[in-house]
C-alpha positions as CSV (number, residue, x, y, z in Angstrom):
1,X,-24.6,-2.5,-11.8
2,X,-21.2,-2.2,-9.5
3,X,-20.0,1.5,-9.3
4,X,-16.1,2.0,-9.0
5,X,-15.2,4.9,-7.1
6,X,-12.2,6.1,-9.3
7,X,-11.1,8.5,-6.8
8,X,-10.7,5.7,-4.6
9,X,-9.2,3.2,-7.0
10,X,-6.4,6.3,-7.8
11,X,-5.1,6.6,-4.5
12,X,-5.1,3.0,-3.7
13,X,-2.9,3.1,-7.0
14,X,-0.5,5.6,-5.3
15,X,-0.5,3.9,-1.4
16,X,0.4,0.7,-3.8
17,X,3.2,2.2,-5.5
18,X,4.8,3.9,-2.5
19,X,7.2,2.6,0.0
20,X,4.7,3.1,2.4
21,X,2.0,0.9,1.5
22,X,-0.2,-1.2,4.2
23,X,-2.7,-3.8,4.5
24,X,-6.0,-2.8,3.2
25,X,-9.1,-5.0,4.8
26,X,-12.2,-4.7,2.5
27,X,-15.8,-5.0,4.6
28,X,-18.3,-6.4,1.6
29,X,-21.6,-5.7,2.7
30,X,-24.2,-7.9,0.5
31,X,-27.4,-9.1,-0.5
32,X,-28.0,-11.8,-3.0
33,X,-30.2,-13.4,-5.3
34,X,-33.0,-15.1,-3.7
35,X,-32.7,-18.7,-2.2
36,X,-28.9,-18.5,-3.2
37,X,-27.4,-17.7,0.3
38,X,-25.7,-19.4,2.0
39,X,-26.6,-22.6,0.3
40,X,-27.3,-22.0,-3.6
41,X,-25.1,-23.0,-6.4
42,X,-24.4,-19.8,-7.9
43,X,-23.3,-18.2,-4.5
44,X,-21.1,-21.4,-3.7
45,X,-19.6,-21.1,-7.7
46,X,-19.0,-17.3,-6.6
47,X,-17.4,-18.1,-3.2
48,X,-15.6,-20.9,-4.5
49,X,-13.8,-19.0,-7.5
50,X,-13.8,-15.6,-5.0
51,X,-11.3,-17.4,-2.6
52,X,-9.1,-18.6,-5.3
53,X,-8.7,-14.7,-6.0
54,X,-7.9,-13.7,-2.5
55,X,-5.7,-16.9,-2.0
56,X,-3.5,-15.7,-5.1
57,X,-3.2,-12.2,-3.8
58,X,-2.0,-13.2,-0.6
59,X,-5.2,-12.5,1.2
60,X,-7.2,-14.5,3.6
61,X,-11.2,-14.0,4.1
62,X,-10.9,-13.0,8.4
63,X,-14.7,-13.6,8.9
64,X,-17.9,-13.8,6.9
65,X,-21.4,-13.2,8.8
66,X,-24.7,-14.1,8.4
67,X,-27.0,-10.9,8.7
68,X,-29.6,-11.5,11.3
69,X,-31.7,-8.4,10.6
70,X,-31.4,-5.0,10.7
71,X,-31.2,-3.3,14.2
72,X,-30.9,0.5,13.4
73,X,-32.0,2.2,10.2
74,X,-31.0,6.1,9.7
75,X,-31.6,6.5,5.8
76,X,-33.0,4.3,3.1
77,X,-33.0,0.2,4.2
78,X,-30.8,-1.7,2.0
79,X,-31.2,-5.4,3.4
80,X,-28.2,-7.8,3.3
81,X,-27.3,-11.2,3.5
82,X,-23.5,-11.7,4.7
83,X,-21.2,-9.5,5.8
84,X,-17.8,-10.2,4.6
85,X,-14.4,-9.1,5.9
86,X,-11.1,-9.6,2.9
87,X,-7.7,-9.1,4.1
88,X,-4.8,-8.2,2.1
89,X,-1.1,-7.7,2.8
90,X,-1.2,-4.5,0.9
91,X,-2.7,-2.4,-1.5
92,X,-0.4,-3.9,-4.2
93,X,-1.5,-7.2,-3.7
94,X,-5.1,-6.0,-3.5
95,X,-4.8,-4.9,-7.1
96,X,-2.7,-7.9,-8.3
97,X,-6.3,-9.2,-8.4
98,X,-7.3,-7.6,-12.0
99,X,-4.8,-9.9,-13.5
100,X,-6.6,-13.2,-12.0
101,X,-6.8,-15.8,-14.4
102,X,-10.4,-16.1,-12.3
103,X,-11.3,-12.3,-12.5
104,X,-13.6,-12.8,-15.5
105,X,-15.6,-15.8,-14.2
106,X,-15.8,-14.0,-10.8
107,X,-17.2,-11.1,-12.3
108,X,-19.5,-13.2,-14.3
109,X,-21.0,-14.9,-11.5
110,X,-21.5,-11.4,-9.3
111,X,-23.5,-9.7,-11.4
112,X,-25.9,-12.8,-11.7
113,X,-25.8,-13.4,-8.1
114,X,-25.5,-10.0,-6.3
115,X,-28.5,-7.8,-6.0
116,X,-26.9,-4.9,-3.7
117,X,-23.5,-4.3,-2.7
118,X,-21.4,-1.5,-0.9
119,X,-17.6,-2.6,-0.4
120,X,-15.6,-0.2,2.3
121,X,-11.9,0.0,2.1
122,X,-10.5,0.1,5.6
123,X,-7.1,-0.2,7.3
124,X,-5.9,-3.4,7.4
125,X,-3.6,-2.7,10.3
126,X,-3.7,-4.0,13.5
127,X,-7.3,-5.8,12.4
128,X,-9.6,-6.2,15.4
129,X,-10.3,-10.0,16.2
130,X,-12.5,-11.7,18.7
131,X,-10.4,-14.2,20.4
């Protein structure tokens, strides 16, 4: 069950209504179903509508990895599949996304298809990318 940190969601609501707002970069860190990644229907139904979302907001998906395995553990091991990196032009557009025509269906397909998530909100200024 996906936990939104309201906190989180509140100030994102104030960055997106100031004359200040930025880029935000979102780093989704997840593990899915079995036998659905990279290759299974669901998770290619969830990508597929997922990047209609982004496209609409003005985003643009910088990089998504395939986790290898896990090389340092300090804590409880949570697994994963993909590592996923979201770009969007601000915070604003960012939350333009609850409006998606696609929202629902994304949703939908998620909670079928993801098992664990954690999804960081970083800066998405100055992005680092491997050239």
């Amino acid at each position: 069950m996906d936990t939104i940190i309201h906190k989180d969601r509140d100030e994102m609501e104030i960055i997106a209504k100031s004359k200040n707002d930025y880029p935000v970069l979102m780093i989704n860190q997840n593990r899915y179903l079995a036998g659905e990644f990279p290759n299974g229907d669901l998770y290619s139904k969830w990508r597929s509508i997922n990047k209609k979302m982004i496209s609409e907001a003005k985003g643009k998906v910088i990089w998504s990895l395939k986790v290898e395995a896990p090389h340092l553990i300090n804590g409880n091991l949570e697994p994963l599949d993909e590592i996923l990196a979201y770009w969007y032009p601000s915070h604003k557009a960012f939350l333009s996304m609850i409006n998606s025509p696609h929202r629902k269906n994304n949703f939908e397909l998620r909670k079928k298809l993801i098992v664990y998530a954690v999804i960081h909100r970083c800066d998405g200024r100055d992005v680092p990318l491997v050239k």
